[in-house]
Each structure stands twice: as C-alpha cells, then as structure tokens.
C-alpha positions as CSV (number, residue, x, y, z in Angstrom):
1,X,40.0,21.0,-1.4
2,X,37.9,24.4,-1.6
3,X,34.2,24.1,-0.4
4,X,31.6,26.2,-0.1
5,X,29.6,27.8,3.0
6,X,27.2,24.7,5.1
7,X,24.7,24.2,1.9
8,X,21.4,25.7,2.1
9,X,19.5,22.4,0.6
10,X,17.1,21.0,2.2
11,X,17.0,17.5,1.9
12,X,14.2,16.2,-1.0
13,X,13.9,12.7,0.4
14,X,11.7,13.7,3.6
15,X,8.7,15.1,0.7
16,X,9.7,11.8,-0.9
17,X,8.9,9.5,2.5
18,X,5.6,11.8,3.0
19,X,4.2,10.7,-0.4
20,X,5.4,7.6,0.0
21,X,3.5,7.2,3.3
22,X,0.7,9.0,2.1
23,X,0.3,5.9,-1.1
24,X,0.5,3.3,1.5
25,X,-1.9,4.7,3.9
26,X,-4.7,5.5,0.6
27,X,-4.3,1.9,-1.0
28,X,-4.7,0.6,2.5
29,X,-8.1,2.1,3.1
30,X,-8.8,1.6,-0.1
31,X,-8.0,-2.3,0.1
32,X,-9.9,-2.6,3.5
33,X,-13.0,-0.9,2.3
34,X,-13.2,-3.2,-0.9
35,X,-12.5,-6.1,1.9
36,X,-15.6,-4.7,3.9
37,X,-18.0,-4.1,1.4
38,X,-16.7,-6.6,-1.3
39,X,-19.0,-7.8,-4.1
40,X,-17.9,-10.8,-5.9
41,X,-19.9,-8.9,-9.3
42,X,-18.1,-5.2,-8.5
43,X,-14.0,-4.0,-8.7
44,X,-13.5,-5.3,-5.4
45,X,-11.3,-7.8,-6.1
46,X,-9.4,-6.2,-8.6
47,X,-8.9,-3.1,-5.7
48,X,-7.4,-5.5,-2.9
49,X,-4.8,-6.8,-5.3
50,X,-4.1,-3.6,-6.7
51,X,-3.5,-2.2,-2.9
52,X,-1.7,-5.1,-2.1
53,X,0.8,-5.0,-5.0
54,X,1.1,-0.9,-3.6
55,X,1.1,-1.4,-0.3
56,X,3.9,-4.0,-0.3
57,X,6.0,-1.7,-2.9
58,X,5.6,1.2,-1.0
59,X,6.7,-0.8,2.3
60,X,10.3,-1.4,0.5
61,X,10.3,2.1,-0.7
62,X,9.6,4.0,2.3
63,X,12.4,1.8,4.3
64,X,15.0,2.8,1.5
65,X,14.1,6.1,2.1
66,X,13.9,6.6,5.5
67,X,18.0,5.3,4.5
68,X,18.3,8.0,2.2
69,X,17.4,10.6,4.8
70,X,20.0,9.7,7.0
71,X,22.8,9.6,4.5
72,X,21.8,13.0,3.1
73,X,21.3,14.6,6.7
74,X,24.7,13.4,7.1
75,X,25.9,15.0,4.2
76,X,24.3,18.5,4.7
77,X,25.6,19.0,8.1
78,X,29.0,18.6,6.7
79,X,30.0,15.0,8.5
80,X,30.0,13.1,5.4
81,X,30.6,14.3,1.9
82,X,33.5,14.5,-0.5
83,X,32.6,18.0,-2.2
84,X,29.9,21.0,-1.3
85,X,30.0,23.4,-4.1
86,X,27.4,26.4,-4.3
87,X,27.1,28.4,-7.9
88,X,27.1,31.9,-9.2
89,X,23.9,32.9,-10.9
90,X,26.1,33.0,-14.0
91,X,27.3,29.4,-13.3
92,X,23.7,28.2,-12.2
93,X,22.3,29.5,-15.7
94,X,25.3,28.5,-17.9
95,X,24.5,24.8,-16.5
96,X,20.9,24.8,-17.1
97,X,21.3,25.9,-21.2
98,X,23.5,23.2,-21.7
99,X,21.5,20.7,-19.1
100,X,17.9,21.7,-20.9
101,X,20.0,21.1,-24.3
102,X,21.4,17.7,-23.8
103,X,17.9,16.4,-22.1
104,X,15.6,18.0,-24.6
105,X,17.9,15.9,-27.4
106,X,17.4,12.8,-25.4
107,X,14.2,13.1,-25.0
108,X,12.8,14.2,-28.9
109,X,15.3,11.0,-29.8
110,X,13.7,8.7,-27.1
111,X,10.2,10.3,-28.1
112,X,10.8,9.6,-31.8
113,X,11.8,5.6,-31.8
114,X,8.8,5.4,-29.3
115,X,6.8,6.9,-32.0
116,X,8.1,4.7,-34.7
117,X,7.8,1.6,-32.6
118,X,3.6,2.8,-32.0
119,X,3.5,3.0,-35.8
120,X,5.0,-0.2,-36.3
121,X,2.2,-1.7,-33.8
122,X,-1.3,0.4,-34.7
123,X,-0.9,0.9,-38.4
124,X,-1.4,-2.6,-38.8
125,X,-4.5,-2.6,-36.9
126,X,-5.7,0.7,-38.7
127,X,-5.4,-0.5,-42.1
128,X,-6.7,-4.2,-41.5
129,X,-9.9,-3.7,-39.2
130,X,-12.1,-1.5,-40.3
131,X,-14.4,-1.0,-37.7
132,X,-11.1,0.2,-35.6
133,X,-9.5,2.6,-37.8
134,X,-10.9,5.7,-36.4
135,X,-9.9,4.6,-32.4
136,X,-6.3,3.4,-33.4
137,X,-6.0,6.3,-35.0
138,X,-7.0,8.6,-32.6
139,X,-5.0,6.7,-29.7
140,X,-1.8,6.5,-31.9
141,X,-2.3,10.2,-32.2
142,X,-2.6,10.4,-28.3
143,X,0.6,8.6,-27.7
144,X,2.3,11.0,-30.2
145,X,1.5,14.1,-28.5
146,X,2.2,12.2,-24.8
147,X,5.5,11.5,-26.4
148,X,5.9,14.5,-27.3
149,X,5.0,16.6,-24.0
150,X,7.3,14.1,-22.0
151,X,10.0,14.5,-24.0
152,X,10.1,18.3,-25.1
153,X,7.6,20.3,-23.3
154,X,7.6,18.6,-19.5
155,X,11.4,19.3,-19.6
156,X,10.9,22.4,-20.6
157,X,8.7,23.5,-17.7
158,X,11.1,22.0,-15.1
159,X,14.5,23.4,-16.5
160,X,12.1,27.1,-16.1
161,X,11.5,26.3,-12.5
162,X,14.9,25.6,-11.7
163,X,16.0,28.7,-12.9
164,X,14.8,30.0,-10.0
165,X,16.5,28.1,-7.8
166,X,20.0,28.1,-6.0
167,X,22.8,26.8,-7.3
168,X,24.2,23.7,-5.1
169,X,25.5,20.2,-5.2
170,X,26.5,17.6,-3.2
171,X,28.5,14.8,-4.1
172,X,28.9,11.6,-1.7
173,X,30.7,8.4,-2.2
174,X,27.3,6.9,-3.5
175,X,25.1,9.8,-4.6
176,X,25.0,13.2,-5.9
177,X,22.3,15.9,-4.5
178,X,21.9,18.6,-7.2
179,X,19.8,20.9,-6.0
180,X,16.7,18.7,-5.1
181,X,17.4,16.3,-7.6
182,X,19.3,13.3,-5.5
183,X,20.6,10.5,-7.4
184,X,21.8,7.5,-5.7
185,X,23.4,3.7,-6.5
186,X,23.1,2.8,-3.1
187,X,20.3,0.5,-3.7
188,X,19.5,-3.6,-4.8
189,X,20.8,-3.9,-8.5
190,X,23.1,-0.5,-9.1
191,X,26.4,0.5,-9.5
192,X,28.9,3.1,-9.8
193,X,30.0,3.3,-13.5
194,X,32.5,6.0,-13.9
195,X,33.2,9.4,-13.1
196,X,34.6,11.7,-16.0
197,X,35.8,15.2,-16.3
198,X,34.8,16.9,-19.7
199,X,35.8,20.7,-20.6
200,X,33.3,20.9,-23.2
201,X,30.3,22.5,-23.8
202,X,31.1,23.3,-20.3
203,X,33.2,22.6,-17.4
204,X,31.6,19.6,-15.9
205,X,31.5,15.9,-14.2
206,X,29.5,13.0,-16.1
207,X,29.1,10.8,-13.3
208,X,27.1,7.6,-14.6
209,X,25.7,4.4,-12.3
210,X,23.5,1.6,-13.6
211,X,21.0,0.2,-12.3
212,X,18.3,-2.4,-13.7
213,X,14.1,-1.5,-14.2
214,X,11.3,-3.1,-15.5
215,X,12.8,-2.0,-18.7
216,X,15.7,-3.6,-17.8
217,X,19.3,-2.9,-17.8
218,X,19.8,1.2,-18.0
219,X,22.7,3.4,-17.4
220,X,21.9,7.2,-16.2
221,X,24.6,10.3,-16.2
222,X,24.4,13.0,-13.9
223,X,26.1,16.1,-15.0
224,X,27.3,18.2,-12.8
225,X,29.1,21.5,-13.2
226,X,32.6,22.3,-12.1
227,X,33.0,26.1,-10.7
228,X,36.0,27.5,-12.0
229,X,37.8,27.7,-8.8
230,X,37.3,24.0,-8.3
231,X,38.9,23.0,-11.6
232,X,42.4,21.3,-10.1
233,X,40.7,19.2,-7.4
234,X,38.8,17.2,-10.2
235,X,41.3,13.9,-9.9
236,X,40.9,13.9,-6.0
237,X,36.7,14.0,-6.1
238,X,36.7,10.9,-9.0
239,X,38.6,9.1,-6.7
240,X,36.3,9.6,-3.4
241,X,33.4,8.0,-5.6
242,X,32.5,4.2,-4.7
C-alpha cells in the first residue's frame, strides 16, 4: 500500500484539551466566587449549578481527550495507522468544491425545516397575542438569519480558510484526521457504520459512524478523497476500519 512522506499535521486535540482545561478552570472560579460571596437574592445560585454541570462535563471531556492525543500521536509518528495520504494543490482544491457543495446543501436544507418548524411555533403566538406580535416577530426573524449564517455563510468562511491549508489525512481503525478536522467513534454510544468507495463527483471514501446527542440518534459521513495513485488499495483500507 503507497503512503505518503511522515505527515506534517499537527495534532488538533492538544488546542482541544487547552480549551477544555481553560472552561473547567473559568467555571471553577466562577462557582467558588459565587460560593464566597453568595447572596440568596443575586445569580449566585444559578452560577454554582451552572459551573457544576461544566465543570463535571468538562472533567469527562478532557479525560477522553487526553485519549485522543495519544491515539493520534500514535498515528502521526507512523506506529499506528492504516493509510497517510498527502494531496496535490489540484487534489486539495478539487476536494474542497465538491466538500463546500455537499455541506452548503445540507446545511440550507437543515436551515430550511428549522425555519419552517420556527414558523410553525411563533406564528401562532404573533397572530394571537397582540401585545407580542412585534418581539415574535423580530426573534423569528433572528433565528432566520442565525439559520441562515450557520448553514450558508459560516461554511462558507471555513471551506476559504482551508484552502489555505495542506492537503493530508489520516485514517485509523477508529478515526479519520483530515487535516485538523479529527473524527472519531471511539467514544460511549458510537459506532462504525460503513465505509464506501464512490467514483462520483469525485474519487472519494464516505466513511459514516453513529453516534447518539442530545438530539438523539445521528449518523455523520466523512468524505475523504482518494489520490489517484491510491485508487486499487481502496478494498484493503475498508477492511482495516473497526
């Protein structure tokens, strides 16, 4: 199987530790100080439980990344992967169309039934309260244009940046690192779904897990292109995923 030179990536989860450790250190000052100085008649209260509820969460977090580190280290120094590939500029920027394409649909469709389910909920409320109408109008109006900067603009910005970037993925038995983007099942609730070779628009894997939120069940694909000179080891890599 042809790989690529040691990968230049650093490895995203160390920024993601630091701002995890940098939440849990703020909420707990800010939980002791509204211990210290707590007013029954003040947002005291409501400030310990909220840096509790943190605090805790970010506990859980910071040990499954501190994981995550390890695994990718691992990885990057070439003692456990299944593929390294790097990309050409013209590869790199063939992806990103395509990749800005597919997530900008997703994202006007998911923007639009969240849009239809906000008018479903305030238009009710602005047609039967009077003294309301202005406010629900003006928040529905808000959510719109959120909606709409999540799903169109935000995207936008992010697939510009990368541009900019080089070209590189990792693929491991239970994670993909693309670029600075790692993706991962290995955690409580998530799976490996499948792994799929596709020739169209482009060359590429669609490598899907699942994994449950406070949404509920969701599945997520990762697509990741396939340099040409990589094409006939496709079956091999599918088969290293677990």
């Amino acid at each position: 199987m042809e790989q690529d030179a040691i990968p230049k990536i650093k490895n995203p989860q160390r920024v993601t530790l630091f701002r995890w450790i940098f939440a849990d250190f703020f909420f707990i000052v800010l939980g002791l100080q509204s211990y210290i100085t707590f007013d029954i008649n003040s947002y005291d209260g409501m400030f310990i439980l909220v840096s509790m509820t943190v605090v805790l969460t970010s506990l859980f977090f910071i040990k499954t990344t501190m994981k995550n580190i390890k695994v990718l280290d691992e990885a990057i120094n070439r003692k456990k992967m299944i593929v390294h590939w790097k990309y050409t500029n013209e590869e790199w920027s063939d992806y990103l169309s395509h990749e800005e394409d597919y997530r900008s649909n997703q994202g006007i469709l998911i923007a639009i039934v969240l849009s239809v389910i906000t008018a479903i909920i305030f238009i009710p409320f602005i047609l039967l309260i009077p003294e309301g109408k202005f406010f629900m109008f003006m928040v529905m109006l808000g959510l719109y244009g959120l909606y709409f900067f999540m799903g169109y603009i935000f995207p936008s910005i992010l697939f510009y940046l990368k541009r900019k970037s080089v070209g590189e993925v990792i693929l491991l038995e239970k994670g993909v690192l693309l670029n600075k983007e790692f993706h991962t099942w290995d955690f409580p609730l998530s799976k490996f779904n499948s792994a799929e070779f596709k020739e169209e628009p482009y060359h590429h894997l669609a490598i899907t897990y699942d994994f449950i939120d406070r949404t509920g069940p969701r599945s997520y694909t990762v697509n990741v292109p396939i340099p040409g000179k990589n094409a006939t080891d496709i079956k091999k890599i599918i088969s290293g995923f677990n």
